[in-house]
N, C-alpha and C positions, 0 to 999 in steps of 0.2 A: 504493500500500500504506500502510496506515493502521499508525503505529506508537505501541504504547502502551508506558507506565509505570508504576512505583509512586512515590508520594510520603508525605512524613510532612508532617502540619500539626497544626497544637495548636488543639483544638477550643474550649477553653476554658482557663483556668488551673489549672495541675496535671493536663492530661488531654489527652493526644493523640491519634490515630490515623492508620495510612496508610491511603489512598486510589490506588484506581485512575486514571488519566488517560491521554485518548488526545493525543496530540503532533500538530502540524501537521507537515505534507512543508516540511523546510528548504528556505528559497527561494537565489533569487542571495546569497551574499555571507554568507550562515547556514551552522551546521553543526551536526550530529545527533552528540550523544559519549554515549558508556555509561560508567556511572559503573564505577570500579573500588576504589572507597574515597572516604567523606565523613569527615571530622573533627566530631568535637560541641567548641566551644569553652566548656567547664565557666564561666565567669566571666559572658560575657555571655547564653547561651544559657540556662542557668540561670535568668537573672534573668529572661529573655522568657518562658519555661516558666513561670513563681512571676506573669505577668500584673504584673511590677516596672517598667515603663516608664512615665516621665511622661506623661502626658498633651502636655504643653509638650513632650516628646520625641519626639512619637511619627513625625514627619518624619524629624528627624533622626539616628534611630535605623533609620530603613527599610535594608536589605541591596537590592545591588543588582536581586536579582530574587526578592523578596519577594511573596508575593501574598498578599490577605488585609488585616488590619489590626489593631494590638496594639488589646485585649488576648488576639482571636481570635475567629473561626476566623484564624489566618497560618500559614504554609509561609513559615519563616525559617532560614536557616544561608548560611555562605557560605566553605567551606571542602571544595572537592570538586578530585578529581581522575579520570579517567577518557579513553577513549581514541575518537577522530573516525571515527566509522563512516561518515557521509556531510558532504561539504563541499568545498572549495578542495582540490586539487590539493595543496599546498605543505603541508597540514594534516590530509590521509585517513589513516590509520593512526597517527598522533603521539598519545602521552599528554600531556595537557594538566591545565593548573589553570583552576580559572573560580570566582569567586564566588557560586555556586550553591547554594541549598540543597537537602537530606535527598532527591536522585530518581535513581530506579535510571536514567533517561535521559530526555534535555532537548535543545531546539534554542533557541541564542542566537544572534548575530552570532559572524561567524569573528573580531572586533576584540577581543569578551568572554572570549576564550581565549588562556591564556598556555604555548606547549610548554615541556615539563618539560625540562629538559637530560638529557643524558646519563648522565652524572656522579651526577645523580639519580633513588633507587630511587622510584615511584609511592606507596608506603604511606608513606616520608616528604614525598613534597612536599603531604602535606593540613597542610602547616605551615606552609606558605607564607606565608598571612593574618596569621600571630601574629609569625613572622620580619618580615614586612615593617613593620609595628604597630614593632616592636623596631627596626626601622632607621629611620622616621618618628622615632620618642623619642630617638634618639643622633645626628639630624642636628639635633633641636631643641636636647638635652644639648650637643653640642659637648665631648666629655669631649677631656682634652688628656697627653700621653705623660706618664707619674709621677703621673697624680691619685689619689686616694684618693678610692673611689666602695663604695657600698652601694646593693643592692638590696632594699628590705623590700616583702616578699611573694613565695614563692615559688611560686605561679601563672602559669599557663602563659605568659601576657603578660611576669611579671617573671623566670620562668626564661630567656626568650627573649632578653630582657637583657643577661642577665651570660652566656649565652653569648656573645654578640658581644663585652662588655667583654672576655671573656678573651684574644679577640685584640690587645687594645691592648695597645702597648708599655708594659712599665712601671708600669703602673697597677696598686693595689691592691684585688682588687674581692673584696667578701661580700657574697654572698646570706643574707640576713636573714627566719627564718619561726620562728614560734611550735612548727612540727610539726617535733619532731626528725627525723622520719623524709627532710625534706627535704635532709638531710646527702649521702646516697646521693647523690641529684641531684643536687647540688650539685660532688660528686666526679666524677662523669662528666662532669660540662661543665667541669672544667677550675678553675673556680672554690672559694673558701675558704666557710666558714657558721658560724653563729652562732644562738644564739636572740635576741630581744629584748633581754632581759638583759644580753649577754654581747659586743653586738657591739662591735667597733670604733669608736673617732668621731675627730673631727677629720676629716670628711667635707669634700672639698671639692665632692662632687659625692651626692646621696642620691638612686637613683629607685626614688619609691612607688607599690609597685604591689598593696597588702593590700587596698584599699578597704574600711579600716576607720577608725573614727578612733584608735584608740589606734597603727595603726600609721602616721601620719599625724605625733601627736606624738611619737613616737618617733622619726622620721624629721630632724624639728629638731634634737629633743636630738644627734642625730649630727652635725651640720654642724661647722665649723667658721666663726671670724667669715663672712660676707660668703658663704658657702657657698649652696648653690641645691638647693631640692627642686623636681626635676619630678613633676608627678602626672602618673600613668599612669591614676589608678581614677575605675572609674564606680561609681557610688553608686546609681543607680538614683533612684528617688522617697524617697531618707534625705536627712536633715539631716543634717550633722556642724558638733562646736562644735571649735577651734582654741584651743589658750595662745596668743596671739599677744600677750599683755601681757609681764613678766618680762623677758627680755633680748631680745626677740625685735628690739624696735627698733635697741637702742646695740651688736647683735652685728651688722644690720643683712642678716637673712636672706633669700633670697628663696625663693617659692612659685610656680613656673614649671607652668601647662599643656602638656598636649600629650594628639592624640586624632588617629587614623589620617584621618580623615573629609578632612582636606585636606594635603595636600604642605606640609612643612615650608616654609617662609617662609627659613629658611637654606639651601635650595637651591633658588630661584627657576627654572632652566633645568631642573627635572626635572617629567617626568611623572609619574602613576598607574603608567603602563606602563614607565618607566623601574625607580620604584622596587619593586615589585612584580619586574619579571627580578632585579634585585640578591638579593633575599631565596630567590628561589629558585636563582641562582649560590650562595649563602652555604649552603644548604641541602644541598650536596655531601659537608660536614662528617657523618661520621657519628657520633659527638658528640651530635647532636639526636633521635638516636633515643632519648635519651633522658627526651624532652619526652611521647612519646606511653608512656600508662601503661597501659591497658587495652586490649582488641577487641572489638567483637561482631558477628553480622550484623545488617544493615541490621532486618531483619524483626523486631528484637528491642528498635528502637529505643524504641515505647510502654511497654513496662516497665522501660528500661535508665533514659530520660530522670527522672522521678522519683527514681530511685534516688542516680544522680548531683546530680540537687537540693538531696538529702535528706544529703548527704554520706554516704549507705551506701556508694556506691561512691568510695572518694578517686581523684580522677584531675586530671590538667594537659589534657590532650587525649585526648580517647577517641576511636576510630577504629573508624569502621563500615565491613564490608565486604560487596562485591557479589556476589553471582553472575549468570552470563548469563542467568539465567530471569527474576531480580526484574522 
């Protein structure tokens, strides 16, 4: 029996459509799952929509089961969950996460499937990817019990953040955004905010996650002496220019990266697959539901996707859902 799908791929820039696709009969060791909810990640997904990937990027920017090529036709996203119709014994009927993009059902390897716990409800674990992203950048941060931390940029990446900061002991953490309206959020997770203006500094620890440059330099002006900004943002195909003159040497700042793409280097003995179950252990918190902002169905995603571009629709994570027919 021949089973087919729908999928969304971006035919060009600023312009998608779904397509139909017939799926192969999962072999040994594969397993066939129906999607029960995808995430759109507003930050990167956006930029792949808008056809914003370097060239010099365009490797290292692939999801892992991406088909296509930026700047399109691609079928890109990687933030799905859904439940094992056919496969492994140990995995048939289990709701799962997989780094998949935008399809009502898909066969991967049973390895590229991670079961959802218990403890978590399926419409929140399409958070998964942005949780884990958030636990990669605070094994690089290394935040320590009583620091004084800021997050500038309240985007789904740096909301993801400072909810996990809020469970550190001790520490002082703001969320840091231009858009007052990120206050709300900001109070559901537990966390303090501020605008620009108005935050906090003597920062011993800053993570930037606006991917702008003004909130880049802002993010300095917060440190305190010898204090550490990790970037979180991607930029896309932008230049940004730095004050790196001024005090930036005799206060003796640092400008730390960090990017999900490889396992933090300060935890040598973990996997993908490690770090990935943690985020969605952490994911039990119901707290996080209030990362996702918006719904639609799946079928809705060619007119939803611009919209969200276009910032018509403000969202952190917008979540598309399934039905058995899609």
């Amino acid at each position: 029996m021949k089973h087919t799908a729908r999928s969304f791929w971006i035919d060009s820039p600023g312009r998608g459509q779904i397509r139909d696709v017939t799926l192969p009969e999962p072999g040994e060791g594969e397993v066939l799952v129906r999607t029960l909810y995808s995430g759109v990640s507003r930050g990167t997904e956006t930029l792949v929509f808008r056809g914003g990937v370097p060239v010099s990027q365009h490797t290292a920017m692939r999801a892992p089961f991406q088909e296509g090529d930026f700047p399109g036709p691609v079928k890109y996203g990687y933030l799905n969950v859904g439940v094992v119709e056919e496969g492994p014994e140990e995995l048939a009927g289990r709701t799962v996460f997989c780094l998949y993009p935008h399809q009502s059902r898909y066969v991967v390897p049973a390895h590229a499937v991670t079961p959802v716990p218990d403890t978590v409800p399926a419409e929140r674990a399409v958070l998964a990817g942005t949780v884990e992203t958030a636990v990669n950048a605070l094994w690089d941060a290394a935040p320590l019990v009583g620091d004084r931390i800021a997050v500038v940029g309240g985007g789904m990446v740096g909301c993801s953040v400072a909810a996990l900061l809020a469970r550190f002991p001790g520490v002082r953490v703001q969320l840091v955004d231009a858009d007052p309206s990120r206050a709300a959020i900001a109070k559901a997770l537990g966390v303090g905010f501020a605008t620009p203006a108005d935050a906090g500094g003597e920062c011993d620890l800053v993570v930037h996650a606006s991917a702008t440059e003004q909130g880049l330099a802002r993010s300095l002006e917060l440190l305190t002496a010898e204090g550490t900004v990790l970037e979180l943002s991607w930029y896309g195909d932008r230049r940004i220019s730095l004050p790196l003159g001024e005090a930036f040497h005799s206060r003796r700042l640092v400008i730390r990266s960090s990017q999900v793409g490889t396992v933090s280097p300060a935890r040598p003995n973990r996997t993908y697959a490690d770090r990935l179950a943690v985020a969605l252990d952490l994911l039990a918190d119901p707290a996080l539901d209030a990362l996702v902002t918006g719904e639609s169905a799946f079928e809705e995603l060619p007119d939803v996707l611009p919209r969200l571009a276009s910032g018509e629709i403000p969202a952190l994570c917008h979540r598309l859902r399934y039905d058995e027919s899609d």
